[in-house]
PDB file as gemmi writes it, atoms N, CA and C in Angstrom:
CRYST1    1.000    1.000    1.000  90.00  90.00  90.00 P 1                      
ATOM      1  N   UNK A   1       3.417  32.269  23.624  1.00  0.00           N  
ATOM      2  CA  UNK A   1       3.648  31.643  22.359  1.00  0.00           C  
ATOM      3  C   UNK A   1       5.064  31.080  22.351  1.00  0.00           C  
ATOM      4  N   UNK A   2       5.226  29.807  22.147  1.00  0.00           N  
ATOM      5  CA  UNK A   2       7.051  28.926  21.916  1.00  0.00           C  
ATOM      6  C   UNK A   2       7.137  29.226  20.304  1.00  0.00           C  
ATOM      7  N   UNK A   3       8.725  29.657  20.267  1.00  0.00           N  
ATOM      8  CA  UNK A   3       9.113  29.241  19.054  1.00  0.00           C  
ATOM      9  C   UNK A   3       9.647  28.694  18.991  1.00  0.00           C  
ATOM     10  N   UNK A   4      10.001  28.006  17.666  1.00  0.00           N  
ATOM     11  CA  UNK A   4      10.264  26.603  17.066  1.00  0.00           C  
ATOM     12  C   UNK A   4      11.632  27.011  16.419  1.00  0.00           C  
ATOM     13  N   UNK A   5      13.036  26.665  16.848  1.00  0.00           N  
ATOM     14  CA  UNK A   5      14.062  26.802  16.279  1.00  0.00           C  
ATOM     15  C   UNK A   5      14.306  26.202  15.123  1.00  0.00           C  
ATOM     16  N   UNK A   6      15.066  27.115  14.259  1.00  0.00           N  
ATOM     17  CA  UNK A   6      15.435  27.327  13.033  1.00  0.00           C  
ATOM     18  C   UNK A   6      15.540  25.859  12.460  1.00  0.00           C  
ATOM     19  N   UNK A   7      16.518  24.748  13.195  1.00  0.00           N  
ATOM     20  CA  UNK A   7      16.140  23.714  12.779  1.00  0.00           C  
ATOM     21  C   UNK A   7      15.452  22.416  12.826  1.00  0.00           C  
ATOM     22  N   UNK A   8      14.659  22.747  14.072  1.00  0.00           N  
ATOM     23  CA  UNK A   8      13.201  22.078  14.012  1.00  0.00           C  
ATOM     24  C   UNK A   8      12.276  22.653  12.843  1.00  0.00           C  
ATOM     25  N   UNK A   9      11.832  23.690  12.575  1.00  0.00           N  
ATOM     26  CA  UNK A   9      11.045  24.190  11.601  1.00  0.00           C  
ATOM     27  C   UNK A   9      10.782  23.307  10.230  1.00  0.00           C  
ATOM     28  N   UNK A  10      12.182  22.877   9.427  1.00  0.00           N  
ATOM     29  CA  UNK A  10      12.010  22.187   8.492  1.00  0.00           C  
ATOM     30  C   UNK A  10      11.384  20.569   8.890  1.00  0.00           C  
ATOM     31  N   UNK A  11      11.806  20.322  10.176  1.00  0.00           N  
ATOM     32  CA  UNK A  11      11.215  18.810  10.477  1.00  0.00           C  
ATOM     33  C   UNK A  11       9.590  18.857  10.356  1.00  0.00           C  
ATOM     34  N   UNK A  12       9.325  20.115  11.095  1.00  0.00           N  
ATOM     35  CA  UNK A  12       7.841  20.095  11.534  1.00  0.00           C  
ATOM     36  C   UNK A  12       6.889  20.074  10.043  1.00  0.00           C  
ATOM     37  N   UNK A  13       7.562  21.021   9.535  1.00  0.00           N  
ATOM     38  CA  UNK A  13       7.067  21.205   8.239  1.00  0.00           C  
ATOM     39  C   UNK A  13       6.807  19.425   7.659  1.00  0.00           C  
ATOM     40  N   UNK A  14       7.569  19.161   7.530  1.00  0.00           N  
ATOM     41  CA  UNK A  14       8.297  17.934   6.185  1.00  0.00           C  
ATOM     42  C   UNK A  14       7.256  16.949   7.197  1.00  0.00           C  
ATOM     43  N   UNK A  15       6.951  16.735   8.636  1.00  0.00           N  
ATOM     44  CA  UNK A  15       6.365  15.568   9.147  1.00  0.00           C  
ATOM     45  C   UNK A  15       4.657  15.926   8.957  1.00  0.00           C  
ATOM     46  N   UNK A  16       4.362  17.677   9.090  1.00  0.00           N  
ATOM     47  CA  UNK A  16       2.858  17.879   8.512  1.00  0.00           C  
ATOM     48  C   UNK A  16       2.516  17.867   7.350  1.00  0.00           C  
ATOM     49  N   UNK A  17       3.520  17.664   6.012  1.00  0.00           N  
ATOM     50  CA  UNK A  17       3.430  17.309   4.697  1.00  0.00           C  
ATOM     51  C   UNK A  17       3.013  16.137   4.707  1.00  0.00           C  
ATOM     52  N   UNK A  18       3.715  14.901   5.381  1.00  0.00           N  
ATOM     53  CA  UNK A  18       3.739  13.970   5.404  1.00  0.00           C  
ATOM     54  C   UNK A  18       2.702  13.064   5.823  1.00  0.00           C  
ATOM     55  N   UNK A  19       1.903  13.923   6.978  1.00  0.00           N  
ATOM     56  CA  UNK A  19       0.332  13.329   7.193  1.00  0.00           C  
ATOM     57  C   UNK A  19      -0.486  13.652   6.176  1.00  0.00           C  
ATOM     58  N   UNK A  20      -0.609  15.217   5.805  1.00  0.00           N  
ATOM     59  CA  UNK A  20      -1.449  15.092   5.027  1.00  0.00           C  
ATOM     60  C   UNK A  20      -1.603  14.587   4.396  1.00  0.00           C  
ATOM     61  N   UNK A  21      -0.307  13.941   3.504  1.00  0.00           N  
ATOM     62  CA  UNK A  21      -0.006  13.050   2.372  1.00  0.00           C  
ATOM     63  C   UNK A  21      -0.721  11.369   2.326  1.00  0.00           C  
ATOM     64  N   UNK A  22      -0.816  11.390   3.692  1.00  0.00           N  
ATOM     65  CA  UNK A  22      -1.000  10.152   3.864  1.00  0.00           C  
ATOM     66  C   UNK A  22      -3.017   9.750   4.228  1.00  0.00           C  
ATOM     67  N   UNK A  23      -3.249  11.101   4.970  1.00  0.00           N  
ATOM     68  CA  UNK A  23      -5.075  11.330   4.941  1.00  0.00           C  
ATOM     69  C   UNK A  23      -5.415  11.933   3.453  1.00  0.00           C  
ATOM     70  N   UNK A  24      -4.750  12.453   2.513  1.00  0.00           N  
ATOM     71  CA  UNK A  24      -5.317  12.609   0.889  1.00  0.00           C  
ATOM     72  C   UNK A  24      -5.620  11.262   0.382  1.00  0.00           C  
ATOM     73  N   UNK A  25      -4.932  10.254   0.398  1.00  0.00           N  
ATOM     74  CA  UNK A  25      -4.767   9.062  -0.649  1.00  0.00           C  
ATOM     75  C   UNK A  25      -6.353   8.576  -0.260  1.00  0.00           C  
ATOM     76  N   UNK A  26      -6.908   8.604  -1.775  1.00  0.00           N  
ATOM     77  CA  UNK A  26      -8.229   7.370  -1.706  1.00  0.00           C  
ATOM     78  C   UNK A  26      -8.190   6.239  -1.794  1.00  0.00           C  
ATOM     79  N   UNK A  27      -9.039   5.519  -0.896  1.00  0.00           N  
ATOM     80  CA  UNK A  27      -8.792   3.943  -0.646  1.00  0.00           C  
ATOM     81  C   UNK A  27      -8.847   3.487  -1.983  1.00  0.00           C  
ATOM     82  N   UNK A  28      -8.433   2.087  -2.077  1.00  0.00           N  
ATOM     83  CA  UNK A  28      -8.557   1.731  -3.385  1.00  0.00           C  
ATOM     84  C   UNK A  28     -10.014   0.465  -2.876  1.00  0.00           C  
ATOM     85  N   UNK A  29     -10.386   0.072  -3.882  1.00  0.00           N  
ATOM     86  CA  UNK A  29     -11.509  -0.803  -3.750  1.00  0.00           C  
ATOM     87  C   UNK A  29     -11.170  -1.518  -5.542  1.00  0.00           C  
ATOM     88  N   UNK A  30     -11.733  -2.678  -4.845  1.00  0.00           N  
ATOM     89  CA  UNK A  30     -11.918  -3.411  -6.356  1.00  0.00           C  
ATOM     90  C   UNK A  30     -13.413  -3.104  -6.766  1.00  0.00           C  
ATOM     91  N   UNK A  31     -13.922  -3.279  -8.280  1.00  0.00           N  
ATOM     92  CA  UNK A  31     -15.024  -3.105  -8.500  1.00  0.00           C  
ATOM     93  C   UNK A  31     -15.878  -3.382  -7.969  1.00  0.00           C  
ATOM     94  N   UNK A  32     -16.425  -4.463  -6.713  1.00  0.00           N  
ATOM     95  CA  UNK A  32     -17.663  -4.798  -6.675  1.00  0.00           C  
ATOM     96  C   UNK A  32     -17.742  -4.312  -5.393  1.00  0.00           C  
ATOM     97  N   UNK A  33     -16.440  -3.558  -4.919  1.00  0.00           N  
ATOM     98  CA  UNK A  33     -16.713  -2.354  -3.527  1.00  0.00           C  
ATOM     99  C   UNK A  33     -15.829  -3.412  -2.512  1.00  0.00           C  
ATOM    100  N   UNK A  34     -15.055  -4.585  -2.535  1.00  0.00           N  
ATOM    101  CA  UNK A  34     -14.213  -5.322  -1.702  1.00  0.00           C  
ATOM    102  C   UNK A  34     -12.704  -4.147  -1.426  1.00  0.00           C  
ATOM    103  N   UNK A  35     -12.163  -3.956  -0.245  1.00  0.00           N  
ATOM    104  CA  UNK A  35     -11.069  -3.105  -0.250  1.00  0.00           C  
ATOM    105  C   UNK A  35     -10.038  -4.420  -0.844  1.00  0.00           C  
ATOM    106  N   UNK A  36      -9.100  -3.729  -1.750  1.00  0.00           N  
ATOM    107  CA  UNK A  36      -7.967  -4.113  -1.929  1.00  0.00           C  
ATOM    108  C   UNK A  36      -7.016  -3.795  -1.319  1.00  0.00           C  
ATOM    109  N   UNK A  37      -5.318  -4.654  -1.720  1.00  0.00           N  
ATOM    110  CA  UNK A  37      -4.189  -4.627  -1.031  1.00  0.00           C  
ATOM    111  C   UNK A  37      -3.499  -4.827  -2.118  1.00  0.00           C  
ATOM    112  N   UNK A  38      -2.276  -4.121  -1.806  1.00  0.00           N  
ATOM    113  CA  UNK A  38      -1.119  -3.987  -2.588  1.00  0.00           C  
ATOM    114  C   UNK A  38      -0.024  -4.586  -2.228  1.00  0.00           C  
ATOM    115  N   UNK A  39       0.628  -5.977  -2.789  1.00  0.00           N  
ATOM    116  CA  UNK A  39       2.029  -6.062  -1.768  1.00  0.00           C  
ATOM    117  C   UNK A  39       2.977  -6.200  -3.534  1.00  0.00           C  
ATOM    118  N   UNK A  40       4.429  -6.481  -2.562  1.00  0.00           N  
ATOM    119  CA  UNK A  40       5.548  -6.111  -3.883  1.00  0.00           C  
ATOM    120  C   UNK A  40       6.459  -7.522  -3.052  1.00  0.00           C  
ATOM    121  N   UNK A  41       7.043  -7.862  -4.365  1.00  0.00           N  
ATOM    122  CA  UNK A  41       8.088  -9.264  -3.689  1.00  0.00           C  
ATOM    123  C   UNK A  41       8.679  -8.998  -4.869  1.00  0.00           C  
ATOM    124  N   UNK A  42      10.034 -10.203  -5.056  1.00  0.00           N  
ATOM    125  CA  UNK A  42      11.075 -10.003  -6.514  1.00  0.00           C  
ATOM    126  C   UNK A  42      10.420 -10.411  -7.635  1.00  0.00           C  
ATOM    127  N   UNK A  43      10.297 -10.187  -8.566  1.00  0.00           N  
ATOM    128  CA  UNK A  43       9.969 -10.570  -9.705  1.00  0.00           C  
ATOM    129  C   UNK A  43      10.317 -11.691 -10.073  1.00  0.00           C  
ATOM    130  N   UNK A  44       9.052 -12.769 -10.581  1.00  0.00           N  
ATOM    131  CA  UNK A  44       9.461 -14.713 -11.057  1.00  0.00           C  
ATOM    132  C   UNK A  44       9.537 -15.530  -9.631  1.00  0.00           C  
ATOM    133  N   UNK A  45       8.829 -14.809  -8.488  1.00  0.00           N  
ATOM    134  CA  UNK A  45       8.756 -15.196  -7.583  1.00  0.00           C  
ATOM    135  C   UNK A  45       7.240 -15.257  -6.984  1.00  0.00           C  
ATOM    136  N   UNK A  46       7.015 -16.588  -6.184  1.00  0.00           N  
ATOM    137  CA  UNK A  46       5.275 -16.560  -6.161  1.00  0.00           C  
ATOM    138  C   UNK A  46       4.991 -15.981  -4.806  1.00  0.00           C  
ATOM    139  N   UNK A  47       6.245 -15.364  -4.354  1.00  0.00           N  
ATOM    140  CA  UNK A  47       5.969 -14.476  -2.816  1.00  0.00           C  
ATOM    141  C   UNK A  47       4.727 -13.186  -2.725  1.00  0.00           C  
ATOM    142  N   UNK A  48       4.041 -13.398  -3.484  1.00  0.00           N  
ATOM    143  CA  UNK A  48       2.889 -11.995  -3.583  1.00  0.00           C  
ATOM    144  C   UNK A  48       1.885 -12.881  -3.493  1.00  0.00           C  
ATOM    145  N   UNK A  49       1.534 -14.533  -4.234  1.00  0.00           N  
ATOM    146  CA  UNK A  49       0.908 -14.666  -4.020  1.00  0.00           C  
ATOM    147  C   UNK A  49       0.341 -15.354  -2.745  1.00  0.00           C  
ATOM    148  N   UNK A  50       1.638 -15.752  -2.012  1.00  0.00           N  
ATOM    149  CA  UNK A  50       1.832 -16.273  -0.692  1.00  0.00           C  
ATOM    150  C   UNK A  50       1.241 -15.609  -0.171  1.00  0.00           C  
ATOM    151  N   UNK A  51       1.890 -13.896  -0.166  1.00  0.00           N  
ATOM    152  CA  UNK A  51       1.486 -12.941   0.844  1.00  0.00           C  
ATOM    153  C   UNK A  51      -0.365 -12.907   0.517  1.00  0.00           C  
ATOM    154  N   UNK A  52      -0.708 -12.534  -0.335  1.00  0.00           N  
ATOM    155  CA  UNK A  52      -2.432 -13.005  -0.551  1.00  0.00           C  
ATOM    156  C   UNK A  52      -2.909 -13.734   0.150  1.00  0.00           C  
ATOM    157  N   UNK A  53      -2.945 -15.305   0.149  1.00  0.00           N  
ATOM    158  CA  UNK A  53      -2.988 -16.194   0.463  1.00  0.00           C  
ATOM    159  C   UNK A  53      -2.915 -15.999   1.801  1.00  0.00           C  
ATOM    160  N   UNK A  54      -2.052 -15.459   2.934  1.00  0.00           N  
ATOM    161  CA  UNK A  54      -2.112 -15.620   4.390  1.00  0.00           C  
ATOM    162  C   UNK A  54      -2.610 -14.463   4.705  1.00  0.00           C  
ATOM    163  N   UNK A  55      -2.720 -13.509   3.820  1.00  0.00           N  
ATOM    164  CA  UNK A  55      -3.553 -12.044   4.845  1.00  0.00           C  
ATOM    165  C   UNK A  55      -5.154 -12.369   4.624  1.00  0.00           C  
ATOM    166  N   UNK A  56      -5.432 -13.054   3.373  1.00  0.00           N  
ATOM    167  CA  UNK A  56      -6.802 -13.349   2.897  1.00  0.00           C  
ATOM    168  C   UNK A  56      -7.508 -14.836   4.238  1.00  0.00           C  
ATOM    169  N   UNK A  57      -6.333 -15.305   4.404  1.00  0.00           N  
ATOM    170  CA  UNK A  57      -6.846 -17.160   4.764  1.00  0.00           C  
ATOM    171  C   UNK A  57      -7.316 -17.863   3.949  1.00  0.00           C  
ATOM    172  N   UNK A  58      -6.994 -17.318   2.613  1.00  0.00           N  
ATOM    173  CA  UNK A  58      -7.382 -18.745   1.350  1.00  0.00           C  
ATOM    174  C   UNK A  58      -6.860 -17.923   0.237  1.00  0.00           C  
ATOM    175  N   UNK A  59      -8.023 -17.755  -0.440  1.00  0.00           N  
ATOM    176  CA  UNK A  59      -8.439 -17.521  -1.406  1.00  0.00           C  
ATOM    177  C   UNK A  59      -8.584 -15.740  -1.737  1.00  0.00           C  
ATOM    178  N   UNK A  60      -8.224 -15.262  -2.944  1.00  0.00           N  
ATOM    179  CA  UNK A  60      -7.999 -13.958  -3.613  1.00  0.00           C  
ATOM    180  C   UNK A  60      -8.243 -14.313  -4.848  1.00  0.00           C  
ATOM    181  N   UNK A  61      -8.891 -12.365  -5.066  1.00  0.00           N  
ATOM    182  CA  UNK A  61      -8.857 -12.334  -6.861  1.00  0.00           C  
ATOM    183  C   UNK A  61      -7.802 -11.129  -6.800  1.00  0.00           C  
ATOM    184  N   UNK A  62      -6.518 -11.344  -8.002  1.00  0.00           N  
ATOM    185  CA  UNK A  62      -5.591 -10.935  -8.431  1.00  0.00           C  
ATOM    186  C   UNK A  62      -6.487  -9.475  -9.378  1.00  0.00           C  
ATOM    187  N   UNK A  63      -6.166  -8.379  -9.395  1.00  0.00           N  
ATOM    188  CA  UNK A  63      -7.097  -7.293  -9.839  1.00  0.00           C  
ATOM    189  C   UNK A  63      -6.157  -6.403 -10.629  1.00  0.00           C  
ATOM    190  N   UNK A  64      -5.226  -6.512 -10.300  1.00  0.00           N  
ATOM    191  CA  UNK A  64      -3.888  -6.314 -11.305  1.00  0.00           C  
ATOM    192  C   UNK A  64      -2.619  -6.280 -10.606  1.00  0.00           C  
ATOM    193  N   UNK A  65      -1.285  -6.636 -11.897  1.00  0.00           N  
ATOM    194  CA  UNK A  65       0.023  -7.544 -11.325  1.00  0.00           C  
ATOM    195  C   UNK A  65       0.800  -6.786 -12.288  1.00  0.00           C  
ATOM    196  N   UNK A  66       1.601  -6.272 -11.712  1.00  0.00           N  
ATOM    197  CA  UNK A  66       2.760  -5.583 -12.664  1.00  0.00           C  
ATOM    198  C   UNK A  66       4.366  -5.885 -12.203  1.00  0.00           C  
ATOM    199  N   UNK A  67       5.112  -5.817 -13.271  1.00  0.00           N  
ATOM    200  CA  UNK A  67       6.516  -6.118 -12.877  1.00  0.00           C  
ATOM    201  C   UNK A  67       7.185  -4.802 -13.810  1.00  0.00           C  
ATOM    202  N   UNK A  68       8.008  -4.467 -12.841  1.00  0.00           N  
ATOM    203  CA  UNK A  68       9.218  -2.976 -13.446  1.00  0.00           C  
ATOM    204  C   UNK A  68      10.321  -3.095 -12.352  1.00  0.00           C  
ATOM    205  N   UNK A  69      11.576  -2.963 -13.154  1.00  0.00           N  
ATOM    206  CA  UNK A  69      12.930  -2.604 -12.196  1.00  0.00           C  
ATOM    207  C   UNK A  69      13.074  -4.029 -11.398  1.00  0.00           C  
ATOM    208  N   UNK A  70      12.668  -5.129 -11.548  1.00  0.00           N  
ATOM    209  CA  UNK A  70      12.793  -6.292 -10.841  1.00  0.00           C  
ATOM    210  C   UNK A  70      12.025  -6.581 -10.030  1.00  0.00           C  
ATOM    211  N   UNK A  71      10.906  -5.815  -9.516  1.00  0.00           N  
ATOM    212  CA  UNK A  71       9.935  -5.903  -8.284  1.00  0.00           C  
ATOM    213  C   UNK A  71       8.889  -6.157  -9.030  1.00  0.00           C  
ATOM    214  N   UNK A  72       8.012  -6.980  -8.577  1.00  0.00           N  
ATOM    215  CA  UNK A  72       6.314  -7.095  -9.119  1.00  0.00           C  
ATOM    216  C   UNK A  72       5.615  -6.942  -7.837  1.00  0.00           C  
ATOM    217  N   UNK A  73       4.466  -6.016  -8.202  1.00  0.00           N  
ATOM    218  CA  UNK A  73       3.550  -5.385  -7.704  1.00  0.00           C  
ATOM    219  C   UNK A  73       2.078  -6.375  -7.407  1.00  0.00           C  
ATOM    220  N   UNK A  74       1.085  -6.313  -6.717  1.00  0.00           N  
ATOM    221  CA  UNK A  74       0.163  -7.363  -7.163  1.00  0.00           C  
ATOM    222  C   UNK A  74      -1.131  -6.731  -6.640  1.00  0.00           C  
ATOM    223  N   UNK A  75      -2.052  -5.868  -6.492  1.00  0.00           N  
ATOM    224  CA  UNK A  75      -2.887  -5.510  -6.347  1.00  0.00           C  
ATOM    225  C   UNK A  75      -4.356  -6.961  -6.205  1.00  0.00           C  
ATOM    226  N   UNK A  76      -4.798  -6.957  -5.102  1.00  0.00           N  
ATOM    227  CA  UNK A  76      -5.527  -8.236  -4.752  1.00  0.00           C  
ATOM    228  C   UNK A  76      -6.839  -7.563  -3.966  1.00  0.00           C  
ATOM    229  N   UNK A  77      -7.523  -8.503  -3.556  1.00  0.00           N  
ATOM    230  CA  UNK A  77      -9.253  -8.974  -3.378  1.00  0.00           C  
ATOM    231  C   UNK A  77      -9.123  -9.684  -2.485  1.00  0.00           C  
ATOM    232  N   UNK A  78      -9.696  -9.798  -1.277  1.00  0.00           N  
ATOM    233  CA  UNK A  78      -9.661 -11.413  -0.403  1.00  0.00           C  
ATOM    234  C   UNK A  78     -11.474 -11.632  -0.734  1.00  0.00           C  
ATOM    235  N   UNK A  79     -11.589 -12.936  -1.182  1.00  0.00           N  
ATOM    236  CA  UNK A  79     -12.842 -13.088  -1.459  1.00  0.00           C  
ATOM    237  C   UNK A  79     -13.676 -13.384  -0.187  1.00  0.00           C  
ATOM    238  N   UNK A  80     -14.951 -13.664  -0.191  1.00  0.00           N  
ATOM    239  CA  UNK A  80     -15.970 -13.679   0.781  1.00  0.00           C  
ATOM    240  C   UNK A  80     -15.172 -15.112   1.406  1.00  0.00           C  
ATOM    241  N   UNK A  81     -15.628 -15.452   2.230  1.00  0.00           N  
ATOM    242  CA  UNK A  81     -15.899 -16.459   2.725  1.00  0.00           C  
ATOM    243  C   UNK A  81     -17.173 -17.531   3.189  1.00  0.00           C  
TER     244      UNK A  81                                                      
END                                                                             
C-alpha cells in the first residue's frame, strides 16, 4: 500500500471533487430534446451571437440571454439543417 503525503492529500482530494462535479451536471437540452450551448461575451456586444452562428454553421434558436456584472450569457439551439 503507497501513502500519499500530507501535501498531496489535499490535491487529490480537491481534483476527485472536481470530477465528480463535473459527471453530476445534467445536460441541458432545449425543449424539443436539441442539446444546447452556453457561451458568455461583454455585454452590448453581438459576440454570442457570432459565437452561435459558427459552432451552429448558420442558423440558432436563442432559448435564453441574460446580462449581470457586464457579461451576457446566451443559452442557444443549432437548428436542423
Amino acid at each position: 500500500m503507497h501513502r500519499v503525503r500530507g501535501a498531496a492529500l489535499p490535491v487529490v482530494v480537491a481534483m476527485t471533487g472536481a470530477l465528480a462535479a463535473c459527471s453530476s451536471a445534467p445536460p441541458l437540452f432545449a425543449p424539443d430534446g436539441r442539446p444546447t450551448t452556453l457561451v458568455q461575451c461583454p455585454a452590448g456586444s453581438d459576440n454570442c451571437e457570432q459565437q452561435a452562428q459558427a459552432m451552429c454553421g448558420g442558423a440558432f434558436d436563442a432559448i435564453r440571454s441574460t446580462t449581470a456584472n457586464g457579461a451576457r450569457s446566451l443559452l442557444y439551439a443549432c437548428r436542423g439543417k
